[in-house]
matplotlib code that plots the C-alpha trace (Angstrom):
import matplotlib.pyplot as plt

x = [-18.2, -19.8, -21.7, -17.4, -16.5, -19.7, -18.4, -14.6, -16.0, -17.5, -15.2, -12.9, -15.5, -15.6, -14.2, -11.3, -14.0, -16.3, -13.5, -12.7, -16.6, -16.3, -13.4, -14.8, -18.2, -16.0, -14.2, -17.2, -18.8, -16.1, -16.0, -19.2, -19.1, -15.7, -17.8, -20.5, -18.0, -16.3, -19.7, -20.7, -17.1, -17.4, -20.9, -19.8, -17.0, -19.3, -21.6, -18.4, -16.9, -20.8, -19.9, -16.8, -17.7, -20.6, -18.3, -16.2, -18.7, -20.0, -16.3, -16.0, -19.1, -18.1, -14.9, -16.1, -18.9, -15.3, -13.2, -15.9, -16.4, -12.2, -12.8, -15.9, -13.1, -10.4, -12.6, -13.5, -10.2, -8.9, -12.0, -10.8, -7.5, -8.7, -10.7, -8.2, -5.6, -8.1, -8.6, -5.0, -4.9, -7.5, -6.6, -9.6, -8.9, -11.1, -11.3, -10.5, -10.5, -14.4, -14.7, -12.2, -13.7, -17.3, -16.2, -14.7, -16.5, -19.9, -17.2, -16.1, -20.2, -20.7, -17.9, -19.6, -23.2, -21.7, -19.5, -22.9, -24.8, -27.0, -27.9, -26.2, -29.6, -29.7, -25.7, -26.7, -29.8, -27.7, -24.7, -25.5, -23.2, -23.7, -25.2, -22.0, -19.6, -22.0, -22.0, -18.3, -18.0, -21.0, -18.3, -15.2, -16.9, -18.3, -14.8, -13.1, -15.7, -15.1, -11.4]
y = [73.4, 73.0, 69.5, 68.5, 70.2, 67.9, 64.5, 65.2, 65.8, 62.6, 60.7, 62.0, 61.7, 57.6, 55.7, 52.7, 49.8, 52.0, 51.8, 48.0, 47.5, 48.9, 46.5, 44.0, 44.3, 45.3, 41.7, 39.9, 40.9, 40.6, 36.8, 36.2, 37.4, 35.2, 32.0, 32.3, 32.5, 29.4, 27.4, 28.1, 26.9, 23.9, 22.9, 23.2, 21.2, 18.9, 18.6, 17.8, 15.1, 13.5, 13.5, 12.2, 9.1, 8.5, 8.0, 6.3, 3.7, 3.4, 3.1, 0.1, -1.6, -1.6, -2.9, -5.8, -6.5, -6.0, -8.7, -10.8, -10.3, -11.2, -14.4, -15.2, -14.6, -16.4, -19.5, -18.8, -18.5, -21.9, -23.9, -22.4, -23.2, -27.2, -27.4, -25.9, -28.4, -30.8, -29.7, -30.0, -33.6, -34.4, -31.7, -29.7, -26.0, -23.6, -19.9, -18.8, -15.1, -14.7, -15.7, -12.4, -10.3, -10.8, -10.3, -7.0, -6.0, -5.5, -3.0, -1.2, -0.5, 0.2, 2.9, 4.2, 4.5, 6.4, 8.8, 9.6, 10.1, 7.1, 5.5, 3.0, 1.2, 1.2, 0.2, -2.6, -3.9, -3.2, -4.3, -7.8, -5.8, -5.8, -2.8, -2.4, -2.9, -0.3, 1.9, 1.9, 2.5, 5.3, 7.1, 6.7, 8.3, 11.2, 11.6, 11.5, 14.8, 16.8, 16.6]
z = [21.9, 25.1, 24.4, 23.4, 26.8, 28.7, 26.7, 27.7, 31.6, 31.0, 30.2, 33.0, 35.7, 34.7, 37.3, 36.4, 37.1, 34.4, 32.0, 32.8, 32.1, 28.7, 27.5, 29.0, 27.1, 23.7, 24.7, 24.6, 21.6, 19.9, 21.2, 20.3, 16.8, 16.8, 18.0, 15.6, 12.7, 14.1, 14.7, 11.1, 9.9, 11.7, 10.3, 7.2, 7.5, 9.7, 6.2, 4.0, 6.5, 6.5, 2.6, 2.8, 5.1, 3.4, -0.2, 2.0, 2.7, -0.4, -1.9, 0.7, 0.0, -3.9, -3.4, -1.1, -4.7, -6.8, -4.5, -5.2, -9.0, -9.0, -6.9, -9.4, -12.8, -10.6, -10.6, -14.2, -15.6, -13.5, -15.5, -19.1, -17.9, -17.3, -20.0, -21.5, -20.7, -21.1, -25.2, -25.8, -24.6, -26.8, -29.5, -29.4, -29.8, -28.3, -28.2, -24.7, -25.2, -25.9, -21.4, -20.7, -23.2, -22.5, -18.5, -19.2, -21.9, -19.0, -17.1, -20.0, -20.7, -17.5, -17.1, -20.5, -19.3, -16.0, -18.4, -20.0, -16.8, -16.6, -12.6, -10.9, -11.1, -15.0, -14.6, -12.8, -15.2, -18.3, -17.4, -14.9, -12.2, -8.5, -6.7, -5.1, -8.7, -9.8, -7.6, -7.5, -11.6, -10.9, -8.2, -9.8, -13.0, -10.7, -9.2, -12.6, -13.5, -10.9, -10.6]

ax = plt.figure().add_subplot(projection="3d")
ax.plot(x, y, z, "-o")
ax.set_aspect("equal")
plt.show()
């Protein structure tokens, strides 16, 4: 009962600026423990942005391969279409379906082989992409998984 009595004395012998002291240093670990929470939000979120741009990047430098690959089928489907017109002057049927398939038929693999797993690199040797075409089939696939 006495040691209660001594604390109680204590406490009412403390001055204001004692008191003021007290909050103060409650204040600022409190703060700090807030702060560190926040710094290890932010490099987390830091590590997922990194992610992000990098996907980003790689999802730009695929479909800069993929504009390409279009211009390349444009060009090929204007010469089936002249040699086309060019058959029917001269009445020489051709089958003009085998260029489309065999062009789509290496992106339908492709899209396959990243289903199952397999590199961009063996994409690439497999299928006669572009690093960039398939890399972009390799992160479309991974997206498709993990949505």
């Amino acid at each position: 009962m006495q040691q209660l009595q001594l604390i109680l004395n204590s406490f009412n012998n403390a001055t204001l600026t004692d008191y003021i002291l007290m909050v103060s240093v409650a204040v600022l670990f409190i703060s700090a423990i807030l702060l560190f929470r926040t710094a290890s939000k932010l490099k987390q979120e830091y590590a997922q942005v990194k992610v992000m741009r990098e996907d980003l990047k790689a999802f730009s430098v695929a479909a800069i391969g993929v504009g390409k690959r279009v211009l390349q089928l444009e060009r090929r489907q204007k010469n089936i279409h002249q040699k086309n017109a060019q058959q029917v002057q001269h009445q020489q049927p051709e089958k003009i379906v085998s260029y489309v398939e065999s062009a789509n038929q290496s992106y339908d693999e492709a899209a396959f082989m990243a289903k199952q797993g397999h590199n961009t690199e063996s994409i690439m040797s497999r299928c006669g992409l572009s690093h960039s075409e398939a890399e972009l089939i390799y992160l479309m696939n991974r997206l498709d998984k993990s949505a």
